[in-house]
Legacy VTK file of the C-alpha trace (Angstrom):
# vtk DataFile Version 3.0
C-alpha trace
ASCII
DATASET POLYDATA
POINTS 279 float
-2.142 -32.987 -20.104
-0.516 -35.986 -17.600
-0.464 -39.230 -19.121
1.818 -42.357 -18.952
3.263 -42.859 -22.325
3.744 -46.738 -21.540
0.142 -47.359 -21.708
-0.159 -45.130 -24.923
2.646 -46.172 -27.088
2.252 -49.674 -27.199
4.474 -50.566 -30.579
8.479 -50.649 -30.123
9.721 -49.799 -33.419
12.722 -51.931 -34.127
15.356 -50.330 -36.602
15.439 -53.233 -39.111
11.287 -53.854 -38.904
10.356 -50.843 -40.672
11.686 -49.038 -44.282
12.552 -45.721 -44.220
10.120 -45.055 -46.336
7.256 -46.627 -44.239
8.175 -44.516 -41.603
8.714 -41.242 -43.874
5.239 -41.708 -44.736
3.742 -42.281 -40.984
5.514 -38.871 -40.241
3.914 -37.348 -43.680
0.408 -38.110 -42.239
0.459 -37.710 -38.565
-1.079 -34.707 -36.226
1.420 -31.938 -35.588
2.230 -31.449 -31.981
4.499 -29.870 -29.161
6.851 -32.690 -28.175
8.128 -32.106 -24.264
11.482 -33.856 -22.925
11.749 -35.116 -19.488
15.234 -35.689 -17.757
15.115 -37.897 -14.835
18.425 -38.011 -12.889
19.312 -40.821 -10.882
22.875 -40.593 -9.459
25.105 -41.286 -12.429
21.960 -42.188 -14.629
20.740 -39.744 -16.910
17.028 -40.860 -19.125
15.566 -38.832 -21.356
11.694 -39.603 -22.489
10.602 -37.737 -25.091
7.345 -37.610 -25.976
4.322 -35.491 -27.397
2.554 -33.187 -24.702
-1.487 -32.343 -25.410
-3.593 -29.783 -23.841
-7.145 -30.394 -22.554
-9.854 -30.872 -24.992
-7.372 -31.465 -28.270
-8.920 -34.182 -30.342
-6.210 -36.574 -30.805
-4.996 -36.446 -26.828
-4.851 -39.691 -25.395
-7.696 -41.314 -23.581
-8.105 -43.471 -19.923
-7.148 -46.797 -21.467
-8.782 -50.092 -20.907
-6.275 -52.929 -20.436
-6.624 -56.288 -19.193
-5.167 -57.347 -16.076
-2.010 -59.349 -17.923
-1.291 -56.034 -19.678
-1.810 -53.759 -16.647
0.101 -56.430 -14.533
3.060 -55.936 -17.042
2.475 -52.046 -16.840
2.634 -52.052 -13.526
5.716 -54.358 -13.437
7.756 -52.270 -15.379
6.991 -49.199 -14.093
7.933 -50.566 -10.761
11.510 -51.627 -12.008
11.894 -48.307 -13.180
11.387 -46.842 -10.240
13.234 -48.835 -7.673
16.089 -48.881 -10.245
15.711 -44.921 -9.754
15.932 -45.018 -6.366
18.751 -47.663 -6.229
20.812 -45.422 -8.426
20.212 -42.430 -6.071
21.283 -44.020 -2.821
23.341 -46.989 -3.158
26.857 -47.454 -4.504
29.654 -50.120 -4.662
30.437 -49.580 -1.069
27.201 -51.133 -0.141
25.450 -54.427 0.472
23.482 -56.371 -1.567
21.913 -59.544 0.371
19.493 -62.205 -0.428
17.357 -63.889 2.721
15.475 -67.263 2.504
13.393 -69.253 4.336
13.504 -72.612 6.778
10.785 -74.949 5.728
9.629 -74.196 9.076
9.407 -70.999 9.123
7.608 -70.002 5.987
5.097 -67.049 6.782
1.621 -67.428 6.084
1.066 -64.474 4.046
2.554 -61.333 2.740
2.011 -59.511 6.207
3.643 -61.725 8.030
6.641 -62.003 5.871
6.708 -57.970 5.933
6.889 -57.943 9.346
9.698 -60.446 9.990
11.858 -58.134 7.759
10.388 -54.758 9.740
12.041 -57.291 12.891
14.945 -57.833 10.988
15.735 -54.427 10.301
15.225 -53.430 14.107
17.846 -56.280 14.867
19.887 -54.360 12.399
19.643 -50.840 14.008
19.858 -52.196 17.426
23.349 -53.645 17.108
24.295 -50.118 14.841
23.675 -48.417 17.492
25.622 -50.144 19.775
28.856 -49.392 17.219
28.044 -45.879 17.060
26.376 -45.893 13.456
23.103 -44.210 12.230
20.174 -45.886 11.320
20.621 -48.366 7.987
19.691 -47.085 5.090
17.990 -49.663 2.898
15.739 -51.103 0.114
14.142 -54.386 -0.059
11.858 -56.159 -2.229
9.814 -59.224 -0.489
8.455 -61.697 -3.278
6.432 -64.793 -3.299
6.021 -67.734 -5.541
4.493 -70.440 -4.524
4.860 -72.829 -7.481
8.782 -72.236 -6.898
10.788 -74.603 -4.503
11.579 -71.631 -2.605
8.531 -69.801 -2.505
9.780 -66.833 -0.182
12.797 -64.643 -0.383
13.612 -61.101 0.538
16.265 -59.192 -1.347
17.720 -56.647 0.953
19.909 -53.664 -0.436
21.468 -51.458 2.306
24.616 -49.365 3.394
27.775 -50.905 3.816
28.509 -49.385 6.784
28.030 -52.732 8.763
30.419 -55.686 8.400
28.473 -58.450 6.241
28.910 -61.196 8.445
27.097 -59.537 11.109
24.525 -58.336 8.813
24.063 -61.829 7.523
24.318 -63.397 10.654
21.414 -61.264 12.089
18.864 -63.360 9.743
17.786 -65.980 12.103
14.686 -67.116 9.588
17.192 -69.292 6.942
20.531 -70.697 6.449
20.583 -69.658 2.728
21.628 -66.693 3.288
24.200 -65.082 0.844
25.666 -61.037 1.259
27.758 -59.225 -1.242
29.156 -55.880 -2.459
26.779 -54.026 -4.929
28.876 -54.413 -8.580
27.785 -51.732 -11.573
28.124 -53.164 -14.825
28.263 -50.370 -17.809
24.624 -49.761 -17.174
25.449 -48.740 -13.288
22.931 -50.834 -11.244
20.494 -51.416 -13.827
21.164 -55.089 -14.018
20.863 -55.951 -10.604
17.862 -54.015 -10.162
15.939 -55.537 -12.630
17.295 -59.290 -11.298
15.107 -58.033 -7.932
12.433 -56.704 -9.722
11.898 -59.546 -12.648
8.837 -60.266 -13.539
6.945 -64.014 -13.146
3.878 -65.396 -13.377
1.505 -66.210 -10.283
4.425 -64.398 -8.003
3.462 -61.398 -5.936
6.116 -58.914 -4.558
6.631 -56.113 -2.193
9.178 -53.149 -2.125
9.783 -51.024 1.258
12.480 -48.600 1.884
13.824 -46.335 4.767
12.380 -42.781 5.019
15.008 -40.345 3.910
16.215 -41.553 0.788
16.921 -39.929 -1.634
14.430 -39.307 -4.605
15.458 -38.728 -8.575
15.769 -34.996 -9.945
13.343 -34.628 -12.766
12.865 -31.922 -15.454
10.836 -30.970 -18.558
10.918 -28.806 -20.768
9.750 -28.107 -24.839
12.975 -26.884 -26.489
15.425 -29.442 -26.099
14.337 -30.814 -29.296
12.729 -30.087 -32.117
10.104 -32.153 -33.710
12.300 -32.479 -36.988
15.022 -33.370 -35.053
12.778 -36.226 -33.408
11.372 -37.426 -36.928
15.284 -38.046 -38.167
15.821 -40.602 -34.611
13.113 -42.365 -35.581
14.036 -42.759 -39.348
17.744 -43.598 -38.452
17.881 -44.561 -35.092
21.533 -45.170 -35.126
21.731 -41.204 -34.800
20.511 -41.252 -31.176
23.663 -42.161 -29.848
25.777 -39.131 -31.477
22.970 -36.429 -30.773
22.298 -37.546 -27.159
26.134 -37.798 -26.696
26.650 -33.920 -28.498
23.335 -32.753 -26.307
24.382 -34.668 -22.707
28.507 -33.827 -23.079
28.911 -35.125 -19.416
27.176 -38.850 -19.944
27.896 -41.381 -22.476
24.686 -43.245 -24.282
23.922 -46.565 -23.156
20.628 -47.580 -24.710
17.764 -46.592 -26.657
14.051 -47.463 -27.682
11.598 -45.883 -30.034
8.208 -46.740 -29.712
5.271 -45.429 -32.008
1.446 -44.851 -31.524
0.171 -46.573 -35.053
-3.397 -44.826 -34.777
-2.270 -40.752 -34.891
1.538 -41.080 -35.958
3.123 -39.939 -32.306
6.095 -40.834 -31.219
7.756 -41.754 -27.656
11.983 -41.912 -27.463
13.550 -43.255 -24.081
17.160 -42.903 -23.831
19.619 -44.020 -20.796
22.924 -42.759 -20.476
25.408 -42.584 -17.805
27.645 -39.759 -16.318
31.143 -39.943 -17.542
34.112 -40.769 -15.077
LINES 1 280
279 0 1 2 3 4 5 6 7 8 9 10 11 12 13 14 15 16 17 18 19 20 21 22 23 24 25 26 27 28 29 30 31 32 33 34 35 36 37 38 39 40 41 42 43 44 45 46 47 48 49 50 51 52 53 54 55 56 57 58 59 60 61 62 63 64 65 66 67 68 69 70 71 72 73 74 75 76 77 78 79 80 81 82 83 84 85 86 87 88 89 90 91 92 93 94 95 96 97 98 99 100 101 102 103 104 105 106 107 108 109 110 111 112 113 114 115 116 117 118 119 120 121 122 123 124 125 126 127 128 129 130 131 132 133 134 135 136 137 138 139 140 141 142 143 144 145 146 147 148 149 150 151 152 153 154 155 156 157 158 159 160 161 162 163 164 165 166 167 168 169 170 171 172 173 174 175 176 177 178 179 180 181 182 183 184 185 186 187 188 189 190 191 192 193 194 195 196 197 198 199 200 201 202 203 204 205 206 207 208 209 210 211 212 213 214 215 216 217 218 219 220 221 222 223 224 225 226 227 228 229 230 231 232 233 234 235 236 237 238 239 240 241 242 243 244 245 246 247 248 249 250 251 252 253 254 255 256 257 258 259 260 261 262 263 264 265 266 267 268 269 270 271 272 273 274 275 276 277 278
């Protein structure tokens, strides 16, 4: 059965919260199941999610939810980071552009349409003078978002290939002055960092994210063996172990983070894991 684990397992369980024998006992008393692992390969980033899988009509499968709207707007918050961070990783490297576009007092537009369309314009500008030096249609990202308790309430953020000199690119923004364009820069977590900058989450804001057609999309796989669930119960107990096995499993990517997080009512567990491809 489908589900998204985000909206099911809903406690993070931090190493130094819990005894081991608190947790010993959870895993003493909770329902038995199959427990699938999904690989989702982004570029050079590797995740893991592994999680319990349930077929229709068993008791203990999880149910439709109902959230409020704070806790779906969160929900739907992160799993937007997630995937634009997916898609950044897939497409974009250090050769390309990262810029940032802003607004004239002036020129403000009056909704989220509007400001939609004056990047769709933007972007034709773009194309227009790439074809004139013999490149390809841009390949880009961007994420429009609004906030209008914030001094600048409107501001694009605009990922594309670096095929194009920056000036030009930046000079092609005829909306704002405060314009600023720079080289994408991976830290150890590739472009996780800067994707989740674009992506951040505030109060009363809304945002948009648009990309060219082509792009492309993460490689994802699942399967039941990859680990067993005794092998799953010892990550949770000692999570320091998660490193070393996802290391000796993955031999090509080095670990970079991990979180367990734990369904209190039945026992289940849900381990994410990112890692990045070695050099």
């Amino acid at each position: 059965m489908q589900y998204d684990p985000d909206t099911w397992f809903d406690e993070k369980l931090e190493q130094d919260s819990y005894n081991e024998i608190f947790i010993q006992n959870i895993i003493r008393n909770s329902i038995r199941s199959v427990y699938a692992t999904k690989e989702i390969v982004s570029g050079k980033q590797l995740e893991i999610e592994i999680y319990p899988e349930f077929y229709k009509g068993q008791k203990d499968c999880p149910v439709k939810r109902k959230v409020n709207k704070d806790v779906q707007d969160n929900l739907n918050d992160k799993n937007a980071r997630k995937q634009v961070n997916r898609i950044i990783e897939c497409n974009f490297t250090l050769n390309d552009i990262w810029a940032t576009f802003t607004y004239y007092e002036d020129k403000r537009p009056k909704d989220m349409g509007q400001a939609l369309k004056n990047m769709q314009n933007f972007i034709r500008r773009v194309n227009y003078h790439r074809k004139k030096l013999g490149l390809p249609k841009c390949r880009y990202l961007y994420i429009t978002e609004y906030v209008p308790e914030a001094a600048i309430p409107w501001h694009h953020h605009f990922i594309m290939d670096g095929d194009m000199d920056r000036n030009i690119v930046e000079a092609l923004w005829k909306l704002g002055d405060r314009t600023e364009t720079k080289r994408l820069v991976p830290d150890e977590s590739g472009l996780l960092g800067m994707s989740n900058y674009i992506t951040k989450h505030r109060e009363k804001s809304q945002k948009r994210w648009n990309s060219s057609t082509g792009l492309i999309k993460p490689k994802v796989k699942v399967n039941h063996y990859k680990f067993k669930r005794k092998k799953i119960d010892e990550m949770v107990i000692n999570q320091n172990i998660i490193k070393v096995l996802m290391e000796s499993t993955y031999k090509n990517y080095r670990y970079v983070e991990a979180e367990v997080f734990h369904n209190k009512f039945n026992g289940y567990w849900y381990i994410y894991t990112r890692m990045r491809r070695r050099e």
